[in-house]
Short mmCIF file of the C-alpha atoms (twelve columns), coordinates in Angstrom:
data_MODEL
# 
_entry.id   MODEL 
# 
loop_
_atom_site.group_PDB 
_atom_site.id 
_atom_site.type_symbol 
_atom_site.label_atom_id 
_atom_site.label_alt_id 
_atom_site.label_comp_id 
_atom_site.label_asym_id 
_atom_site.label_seq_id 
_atom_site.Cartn_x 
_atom_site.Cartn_y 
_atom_site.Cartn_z 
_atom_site.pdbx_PDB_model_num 
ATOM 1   C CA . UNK A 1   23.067 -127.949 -122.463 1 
ATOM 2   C CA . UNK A 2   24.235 -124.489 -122.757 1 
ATOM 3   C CA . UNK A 3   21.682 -122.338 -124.966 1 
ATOM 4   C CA . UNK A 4   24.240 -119.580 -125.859 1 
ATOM 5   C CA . UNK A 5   27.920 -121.466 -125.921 1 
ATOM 6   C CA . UNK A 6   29.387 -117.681 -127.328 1 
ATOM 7   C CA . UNK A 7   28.584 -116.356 -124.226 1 
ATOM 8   C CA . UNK A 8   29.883 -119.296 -121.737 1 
ATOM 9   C CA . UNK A 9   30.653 -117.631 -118.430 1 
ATOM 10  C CA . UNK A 10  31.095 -120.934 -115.754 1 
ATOM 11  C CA . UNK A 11  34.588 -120.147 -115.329 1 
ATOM 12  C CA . UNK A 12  36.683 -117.922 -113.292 1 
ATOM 13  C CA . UNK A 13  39.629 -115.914 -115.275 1 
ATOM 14  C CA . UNK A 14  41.123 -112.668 -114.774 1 
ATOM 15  C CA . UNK A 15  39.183 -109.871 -114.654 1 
ATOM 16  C CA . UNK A 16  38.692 -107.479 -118.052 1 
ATOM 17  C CA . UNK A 17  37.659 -104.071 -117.969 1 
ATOM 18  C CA . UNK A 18  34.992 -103.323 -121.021 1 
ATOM 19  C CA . UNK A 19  35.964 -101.040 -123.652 1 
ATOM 20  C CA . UNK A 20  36.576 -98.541  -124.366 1 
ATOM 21  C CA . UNK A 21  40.131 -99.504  -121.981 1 
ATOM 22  C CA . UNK A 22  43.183 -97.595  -120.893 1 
ATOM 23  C CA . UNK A 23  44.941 -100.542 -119.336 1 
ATOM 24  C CA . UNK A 24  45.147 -103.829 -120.527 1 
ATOM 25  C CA . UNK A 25  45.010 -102.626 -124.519 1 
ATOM 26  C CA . UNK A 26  45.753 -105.401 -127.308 1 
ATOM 27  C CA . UNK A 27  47.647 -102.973 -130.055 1 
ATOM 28  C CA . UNK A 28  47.461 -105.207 -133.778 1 
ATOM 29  C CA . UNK A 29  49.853 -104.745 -136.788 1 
ATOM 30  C CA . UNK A 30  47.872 -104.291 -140.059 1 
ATOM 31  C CA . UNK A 31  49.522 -105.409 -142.596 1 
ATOM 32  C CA . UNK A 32  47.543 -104.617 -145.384 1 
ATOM 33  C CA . UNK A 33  43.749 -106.498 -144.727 1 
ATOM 34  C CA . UNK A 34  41.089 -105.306 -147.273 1 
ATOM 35  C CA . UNK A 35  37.968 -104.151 -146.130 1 
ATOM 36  C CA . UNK A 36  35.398 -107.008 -146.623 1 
ATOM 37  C CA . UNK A 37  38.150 -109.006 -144.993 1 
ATOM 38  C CA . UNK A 38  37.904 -106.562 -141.606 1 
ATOM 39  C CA . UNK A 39  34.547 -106.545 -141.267 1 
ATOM 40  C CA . UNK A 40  34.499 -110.400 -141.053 1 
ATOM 41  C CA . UNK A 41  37.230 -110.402 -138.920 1 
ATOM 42  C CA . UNK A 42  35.546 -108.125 -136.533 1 
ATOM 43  C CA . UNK A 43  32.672 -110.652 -135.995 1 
ATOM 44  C CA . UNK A 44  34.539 -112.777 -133.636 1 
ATOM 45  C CA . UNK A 45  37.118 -110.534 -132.379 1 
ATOM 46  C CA . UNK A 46  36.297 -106.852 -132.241 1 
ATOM 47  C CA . UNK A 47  35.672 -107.254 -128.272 1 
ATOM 48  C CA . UNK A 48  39.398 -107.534 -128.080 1 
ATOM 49  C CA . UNK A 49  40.980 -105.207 -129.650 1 
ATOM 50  C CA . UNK A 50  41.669 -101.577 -128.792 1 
ATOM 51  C CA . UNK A 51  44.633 -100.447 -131.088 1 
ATOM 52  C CA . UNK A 52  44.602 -100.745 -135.129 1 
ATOM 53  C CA . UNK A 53  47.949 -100.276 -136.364 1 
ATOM 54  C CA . UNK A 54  48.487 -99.226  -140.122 1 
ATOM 55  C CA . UNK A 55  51.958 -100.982 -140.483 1 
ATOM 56  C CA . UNK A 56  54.338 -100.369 -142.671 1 
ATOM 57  C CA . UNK A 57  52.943 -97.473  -144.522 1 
ATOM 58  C CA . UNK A 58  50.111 -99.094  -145.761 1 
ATOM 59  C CA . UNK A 59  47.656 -96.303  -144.892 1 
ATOM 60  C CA . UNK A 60  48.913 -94.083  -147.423 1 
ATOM 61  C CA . UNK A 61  48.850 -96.785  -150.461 1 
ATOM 62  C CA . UNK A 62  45.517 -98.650  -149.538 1 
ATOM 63  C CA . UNK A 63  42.648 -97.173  -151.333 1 
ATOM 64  C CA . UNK A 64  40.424 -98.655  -148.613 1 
ATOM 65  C CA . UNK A 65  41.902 -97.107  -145.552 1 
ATOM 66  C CA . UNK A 66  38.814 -94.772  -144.808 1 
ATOM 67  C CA . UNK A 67  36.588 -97.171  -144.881 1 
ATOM 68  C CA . UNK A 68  38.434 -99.752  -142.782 1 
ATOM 69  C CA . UNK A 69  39.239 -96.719  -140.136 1 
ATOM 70  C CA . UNK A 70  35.199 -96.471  -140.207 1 
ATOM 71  C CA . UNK A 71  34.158 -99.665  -139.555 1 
ATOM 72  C CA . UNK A 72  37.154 -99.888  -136.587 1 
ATOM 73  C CA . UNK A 73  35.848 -96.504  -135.477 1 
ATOM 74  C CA . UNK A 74  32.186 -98.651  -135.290 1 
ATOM 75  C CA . UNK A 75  33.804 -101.485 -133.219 1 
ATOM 76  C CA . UNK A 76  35.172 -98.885  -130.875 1 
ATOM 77  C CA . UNK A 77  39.568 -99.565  -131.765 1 
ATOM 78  C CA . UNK A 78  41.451 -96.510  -132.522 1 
ATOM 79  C CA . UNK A 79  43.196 -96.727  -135.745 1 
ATOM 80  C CA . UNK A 80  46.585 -95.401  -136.124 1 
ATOM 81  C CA . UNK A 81  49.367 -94.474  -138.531 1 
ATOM 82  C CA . UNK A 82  52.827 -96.758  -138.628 1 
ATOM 83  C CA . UNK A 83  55.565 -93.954  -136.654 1 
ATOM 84  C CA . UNK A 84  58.088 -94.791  -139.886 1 
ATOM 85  C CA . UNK A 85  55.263 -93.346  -142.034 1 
ATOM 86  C CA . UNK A 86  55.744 -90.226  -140.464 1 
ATOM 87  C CA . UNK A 87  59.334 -90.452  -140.230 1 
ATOM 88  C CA . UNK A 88  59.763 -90.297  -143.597 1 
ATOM 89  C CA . UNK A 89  57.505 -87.410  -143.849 1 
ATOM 90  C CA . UNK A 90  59.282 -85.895  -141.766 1 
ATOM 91  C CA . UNK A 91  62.581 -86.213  -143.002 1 
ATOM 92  C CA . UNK A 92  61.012 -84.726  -146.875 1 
ATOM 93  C CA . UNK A 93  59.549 -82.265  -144.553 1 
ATOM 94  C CA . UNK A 94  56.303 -82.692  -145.296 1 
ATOM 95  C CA . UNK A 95  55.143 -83.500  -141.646 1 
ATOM 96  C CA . UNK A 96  52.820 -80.503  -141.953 1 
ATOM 97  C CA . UNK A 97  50.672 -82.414  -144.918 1 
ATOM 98  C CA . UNK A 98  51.485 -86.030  -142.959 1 
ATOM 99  C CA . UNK A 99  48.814 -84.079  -140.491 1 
ATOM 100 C CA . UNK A 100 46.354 -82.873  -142.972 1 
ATOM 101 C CA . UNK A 101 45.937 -86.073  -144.817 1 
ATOM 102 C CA . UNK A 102 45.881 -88.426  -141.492 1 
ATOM 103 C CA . UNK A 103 43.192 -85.965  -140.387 1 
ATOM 104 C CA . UNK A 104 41.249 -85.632  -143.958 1 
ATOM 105 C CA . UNK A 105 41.163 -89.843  -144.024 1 
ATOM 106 C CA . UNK A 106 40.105 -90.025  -140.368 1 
ATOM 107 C CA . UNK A 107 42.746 -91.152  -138.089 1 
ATOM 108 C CA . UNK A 108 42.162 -89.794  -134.281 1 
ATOM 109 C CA . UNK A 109 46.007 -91.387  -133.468 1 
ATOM 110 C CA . UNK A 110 49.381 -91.345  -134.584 1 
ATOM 111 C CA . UNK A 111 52.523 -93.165  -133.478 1 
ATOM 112 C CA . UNK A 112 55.472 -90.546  -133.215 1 
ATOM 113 C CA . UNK A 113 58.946 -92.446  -133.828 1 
ATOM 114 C CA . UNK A 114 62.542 -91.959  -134.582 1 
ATOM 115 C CA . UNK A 115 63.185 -95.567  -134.301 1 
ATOM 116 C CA . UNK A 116 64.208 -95.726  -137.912 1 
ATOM 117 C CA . UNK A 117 65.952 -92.662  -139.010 1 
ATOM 118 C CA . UNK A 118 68.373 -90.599  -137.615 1 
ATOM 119 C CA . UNK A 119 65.544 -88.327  -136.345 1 
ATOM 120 C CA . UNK A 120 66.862 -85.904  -133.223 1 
ATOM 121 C CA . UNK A 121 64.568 -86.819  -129.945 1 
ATOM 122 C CA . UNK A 122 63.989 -82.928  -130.247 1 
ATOM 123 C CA . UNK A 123 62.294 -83.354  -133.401 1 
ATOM 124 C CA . UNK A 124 60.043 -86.478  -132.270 1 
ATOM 125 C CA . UNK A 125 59.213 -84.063  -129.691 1 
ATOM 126 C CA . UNK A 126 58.258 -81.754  -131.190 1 
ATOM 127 C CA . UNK A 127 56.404 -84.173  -133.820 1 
ATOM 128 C CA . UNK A 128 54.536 -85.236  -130.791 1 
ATOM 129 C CA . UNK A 129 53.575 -81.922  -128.987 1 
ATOM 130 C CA . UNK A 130 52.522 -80.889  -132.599 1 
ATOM 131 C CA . UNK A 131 50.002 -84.098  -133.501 1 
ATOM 132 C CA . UNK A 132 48.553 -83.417  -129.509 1 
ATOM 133 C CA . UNK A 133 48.431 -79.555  -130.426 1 
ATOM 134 C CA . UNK A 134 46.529 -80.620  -133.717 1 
ATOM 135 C CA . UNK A 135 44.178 -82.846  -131.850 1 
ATOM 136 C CA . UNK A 136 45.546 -86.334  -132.350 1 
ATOM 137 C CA . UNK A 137 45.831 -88.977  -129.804 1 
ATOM 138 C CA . UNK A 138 49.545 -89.855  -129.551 1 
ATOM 139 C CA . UNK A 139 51.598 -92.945  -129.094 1 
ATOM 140 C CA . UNK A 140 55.129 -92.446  -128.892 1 
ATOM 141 C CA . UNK A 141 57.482 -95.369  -129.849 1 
ATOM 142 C CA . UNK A 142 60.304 -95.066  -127.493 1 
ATOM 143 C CA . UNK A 143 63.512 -97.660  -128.639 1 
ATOM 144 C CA . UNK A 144 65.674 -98.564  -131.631 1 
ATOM 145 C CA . UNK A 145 64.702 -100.935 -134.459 1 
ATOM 146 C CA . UNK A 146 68.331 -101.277 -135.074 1 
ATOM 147 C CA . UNK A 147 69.943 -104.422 -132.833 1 
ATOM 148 C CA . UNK A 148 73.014 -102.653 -132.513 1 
ATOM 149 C CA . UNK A 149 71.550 -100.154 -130.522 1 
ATOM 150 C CA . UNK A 150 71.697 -101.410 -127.309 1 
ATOM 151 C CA . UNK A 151 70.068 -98.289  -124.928 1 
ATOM 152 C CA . UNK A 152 70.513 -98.488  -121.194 1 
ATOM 153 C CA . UNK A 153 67.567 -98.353  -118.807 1 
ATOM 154 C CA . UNK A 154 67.482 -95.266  -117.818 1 
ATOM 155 C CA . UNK A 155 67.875 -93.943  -121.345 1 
ATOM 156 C CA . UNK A 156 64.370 -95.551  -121.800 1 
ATOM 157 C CA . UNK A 157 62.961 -94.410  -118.956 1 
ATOM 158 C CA . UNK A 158 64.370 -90.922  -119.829 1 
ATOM 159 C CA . UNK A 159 62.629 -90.642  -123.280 1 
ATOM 160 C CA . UNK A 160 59.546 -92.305  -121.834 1 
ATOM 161 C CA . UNK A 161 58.832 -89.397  -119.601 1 
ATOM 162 C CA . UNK A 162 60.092 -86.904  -122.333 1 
ATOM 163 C CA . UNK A 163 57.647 -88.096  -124.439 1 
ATOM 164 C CA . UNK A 164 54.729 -88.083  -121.729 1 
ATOM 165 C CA . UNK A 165 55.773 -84.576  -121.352 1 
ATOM 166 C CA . UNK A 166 55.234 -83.282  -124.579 1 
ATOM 167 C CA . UNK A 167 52.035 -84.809  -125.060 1 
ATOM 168 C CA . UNK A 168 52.358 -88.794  -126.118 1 
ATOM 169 C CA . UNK A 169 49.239 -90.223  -124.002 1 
ATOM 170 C CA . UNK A 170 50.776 -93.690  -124.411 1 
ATOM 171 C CA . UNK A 171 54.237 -95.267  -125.173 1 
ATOM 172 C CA . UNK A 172 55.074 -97.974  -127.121 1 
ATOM 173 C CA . UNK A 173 57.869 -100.001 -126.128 1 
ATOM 174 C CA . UNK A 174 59.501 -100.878 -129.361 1 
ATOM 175 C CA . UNK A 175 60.011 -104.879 -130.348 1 
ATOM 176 C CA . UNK A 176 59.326 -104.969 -134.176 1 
ATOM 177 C CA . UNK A 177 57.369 -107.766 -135.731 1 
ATOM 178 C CA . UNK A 178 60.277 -109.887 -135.156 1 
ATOM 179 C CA . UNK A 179 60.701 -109.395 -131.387 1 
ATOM 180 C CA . UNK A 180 64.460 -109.533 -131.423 1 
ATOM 181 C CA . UNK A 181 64.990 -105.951 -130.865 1 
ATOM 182 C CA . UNK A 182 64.418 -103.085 -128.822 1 
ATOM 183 C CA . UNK A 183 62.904 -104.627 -125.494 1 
ATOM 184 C CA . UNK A 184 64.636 -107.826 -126.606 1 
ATOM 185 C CA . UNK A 185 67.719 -109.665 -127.195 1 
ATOM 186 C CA . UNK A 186 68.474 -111.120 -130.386 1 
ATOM 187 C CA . UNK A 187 67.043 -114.366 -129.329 1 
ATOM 188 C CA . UNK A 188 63.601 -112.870 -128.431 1 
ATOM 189 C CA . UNK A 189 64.581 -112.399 -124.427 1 
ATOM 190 C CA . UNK A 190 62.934 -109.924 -122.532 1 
ATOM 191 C CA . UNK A 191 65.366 -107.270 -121.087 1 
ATOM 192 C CA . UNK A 192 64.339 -108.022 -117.626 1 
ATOM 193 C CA . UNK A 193 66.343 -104.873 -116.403 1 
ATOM 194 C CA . UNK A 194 63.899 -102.171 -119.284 1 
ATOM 195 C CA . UNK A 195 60.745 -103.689 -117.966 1 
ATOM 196 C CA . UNK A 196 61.955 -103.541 -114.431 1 
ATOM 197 C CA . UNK A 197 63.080 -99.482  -114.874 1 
ATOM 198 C CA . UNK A 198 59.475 -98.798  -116.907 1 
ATOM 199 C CA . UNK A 199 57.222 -100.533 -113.883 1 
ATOM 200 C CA . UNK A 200 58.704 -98.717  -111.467 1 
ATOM 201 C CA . UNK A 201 57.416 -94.962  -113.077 1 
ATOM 202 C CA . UNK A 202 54.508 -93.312  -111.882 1 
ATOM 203 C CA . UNK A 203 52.927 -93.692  -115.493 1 
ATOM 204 C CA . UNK A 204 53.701 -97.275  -116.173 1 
ATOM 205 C CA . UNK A 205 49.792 -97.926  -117.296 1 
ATOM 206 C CA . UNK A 206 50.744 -95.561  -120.083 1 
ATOM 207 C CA . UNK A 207 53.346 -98.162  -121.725 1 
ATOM 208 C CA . UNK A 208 52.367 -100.610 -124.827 1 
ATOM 209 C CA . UNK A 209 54.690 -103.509 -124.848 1 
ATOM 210 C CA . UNK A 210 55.430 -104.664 -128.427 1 
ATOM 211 C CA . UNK A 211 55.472 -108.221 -128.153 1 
ATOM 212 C CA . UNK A 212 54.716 -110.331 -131.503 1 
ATOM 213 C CA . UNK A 213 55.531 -113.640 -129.335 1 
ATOM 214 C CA . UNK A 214 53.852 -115.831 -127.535 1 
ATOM 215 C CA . UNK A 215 56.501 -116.393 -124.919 1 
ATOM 216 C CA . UNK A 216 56.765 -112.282 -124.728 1 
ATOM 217 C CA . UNK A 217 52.984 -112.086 -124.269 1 
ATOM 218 C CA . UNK A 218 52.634 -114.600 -121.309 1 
ATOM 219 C CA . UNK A 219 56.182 -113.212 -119.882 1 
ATOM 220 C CA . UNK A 220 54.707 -110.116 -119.986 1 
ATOM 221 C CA . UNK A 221 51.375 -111.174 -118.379 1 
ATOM 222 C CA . UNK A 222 52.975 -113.444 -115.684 1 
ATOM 223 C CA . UNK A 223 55.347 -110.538 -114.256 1 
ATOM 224 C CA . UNK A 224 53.633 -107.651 -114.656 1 
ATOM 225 C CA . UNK A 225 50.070 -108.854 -114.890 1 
ATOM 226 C CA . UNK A 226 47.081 -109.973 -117.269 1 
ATOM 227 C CA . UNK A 227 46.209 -106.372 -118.266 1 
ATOM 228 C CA . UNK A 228 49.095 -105.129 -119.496 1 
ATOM 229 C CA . UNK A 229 49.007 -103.306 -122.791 1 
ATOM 230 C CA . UNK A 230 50.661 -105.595 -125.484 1 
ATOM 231 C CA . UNK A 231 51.490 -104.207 -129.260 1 
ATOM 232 C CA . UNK A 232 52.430 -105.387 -132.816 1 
ATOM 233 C CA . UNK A 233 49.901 -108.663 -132.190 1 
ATOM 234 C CA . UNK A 234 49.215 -110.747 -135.150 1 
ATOM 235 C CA . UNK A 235 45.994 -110.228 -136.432 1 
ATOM 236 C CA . UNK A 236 45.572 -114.154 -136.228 1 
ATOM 237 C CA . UNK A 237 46.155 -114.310 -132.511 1 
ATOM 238 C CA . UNK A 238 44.495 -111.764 -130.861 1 
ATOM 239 C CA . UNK A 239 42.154 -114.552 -129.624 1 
ATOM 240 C CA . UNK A 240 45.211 -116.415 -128.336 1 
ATOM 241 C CA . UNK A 241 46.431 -113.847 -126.630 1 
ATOM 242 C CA . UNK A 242 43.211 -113.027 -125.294 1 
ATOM 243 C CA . UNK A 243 43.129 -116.645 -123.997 1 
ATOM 244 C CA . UNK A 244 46.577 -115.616 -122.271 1 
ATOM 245 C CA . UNK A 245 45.082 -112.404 -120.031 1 
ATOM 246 C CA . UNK A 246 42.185 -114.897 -119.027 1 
ATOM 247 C CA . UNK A 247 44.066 -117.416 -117.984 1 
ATOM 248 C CA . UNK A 248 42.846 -120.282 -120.250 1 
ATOM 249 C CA . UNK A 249 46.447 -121.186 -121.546 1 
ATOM 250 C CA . UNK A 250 49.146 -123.013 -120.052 1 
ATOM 251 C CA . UNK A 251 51.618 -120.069 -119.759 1 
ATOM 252 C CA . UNK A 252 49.284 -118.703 -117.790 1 
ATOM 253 C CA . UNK A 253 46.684 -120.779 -115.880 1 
ATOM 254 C CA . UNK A 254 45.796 -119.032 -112.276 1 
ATOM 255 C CA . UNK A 255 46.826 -115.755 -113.557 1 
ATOM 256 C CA . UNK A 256 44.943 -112.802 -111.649 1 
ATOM 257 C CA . UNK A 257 46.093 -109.150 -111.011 1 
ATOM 258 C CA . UNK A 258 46.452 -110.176 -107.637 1 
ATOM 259 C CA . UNK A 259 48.604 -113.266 -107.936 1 
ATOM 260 C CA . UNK A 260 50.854 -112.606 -110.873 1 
ATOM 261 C CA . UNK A 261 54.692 -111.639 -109.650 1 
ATOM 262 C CA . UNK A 262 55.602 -108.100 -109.452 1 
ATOM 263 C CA . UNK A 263 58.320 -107.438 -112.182 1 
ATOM 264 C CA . UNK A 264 61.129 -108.937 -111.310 1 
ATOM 265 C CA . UNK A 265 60.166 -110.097 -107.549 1 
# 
């Protein structure tokens, strides 16, 4: 009989690197969990989680949002702002006091967009350079959230490394909630030929893959391999997808870093 059944360890999965990580990050979308609710929540899955995202600019309406950034802070996951949050500051030009409050509440991250305005990729920059200048870590969404949109590879891979260079230390690959945009077709498809162009860059660890779907997740996982950093995750799955990285699903039984396909091989 096993005396500690939380802690069962008689199998071989993938390999995990402990927290804190910088590969292999499960990024959540918030979308509006009270407190008491968190810290429950964290009982069973704080161990996977790295990324707290405030979605939908929830952080500046919820009353809790201090508290719930301290007890993340506690579990050791960065909380961060929604990028729309900040495009909309931006665009009343009020970016300057976007900083000061994120800062007086207690976010240490920020997700830089211009996914969902007509924001110039000079401004995002310069959005970006200032949040690093100001002491934030940044993740920059690179990719439309509108379907008609359809960007080439190398335009990603272009305002990927823009965005490294002016001071994003990770970039989110954009997908929505829905998964039918950005790094997907309308049917939820990954655009083999993005992920393809993004593996092949020198900072490829550096790149959160939005991808609210299973079938994204273990896509993802099977091509590229079980620690690659997946975004916008249900807050009800993050065990799930968990379960994916390790192997223990279907999608992805025998997965290891060492046996998974190259992108596109």
């Amino acid at each position: 009989m096993v005396e500690n059944p939380e802690q069962a360890n008689f199998l071989a999965t993938a390999a995990r690197a402990p927290k804190p990580r910088s590969s292999g990050l499960t990024h959540v979308l918030d979308k509006g969990m009270p407190l008491e609710q968190l810290r429950s929540y964290m009982l069973s899955v704080a161990g996977f989680i790295d990324i707290w995202k405030f979605g939908w600019g929830t952080a500046y309406l919820d009353p809790e949002v201090t508290g719930k950034i301290l007890e993340l802070r506690s579990h050791n996951i960065r909380a961060c702002t929604g990028g729309t949050l900040l495009e909309i500051a931006s665009q009343q030009q009020r970016s300057a006091e976007f900083f000061d409050w994120a800062a007086a509440v207690g976010f240490s991250t920020l997700e830089v967009s211009n996914g969902a305005t007509d924001m110039a990729s000079d401004v995002k920059r310069s959005l970006i350079t200032e949040a690093s200048r100001r002491g934030f870590e940044v993740l920059a969404e690179v990719g439309s959230k509108d379907p008609t949109n359809y960007a080439s590879p190398s335009q990603w891979t272009d305002e990927i490394e823009a965005d490294l260079d002016a001071g994003a230390a990770f970039v989110v690959a954009e997908g929505r909630e829905s998964g039918t945009v950005g790094l997907y077709e309308g049917d939820g498809r990954v655009r083999e030929d993005i992920v393809t162009a993004i593996e092949a860059l020198p900072d490829r660890r550096k790149i959160i893959y939005e991808a609210p779907r299973r079938s994204q997740q273990a896509w993802l996982m099977r091509h590229i391999g079980p620690n690659v950093s997946v975004g916008n995750i249900v807050l009800s799955e993050v065990m799930s997808v968990e379960s994916l990285r390790l192997g223990l699903r279907a999608d992805t039984i025998g997965i290891t870093d060492s046996t998974c396909a190259t992108a596109h091989a």
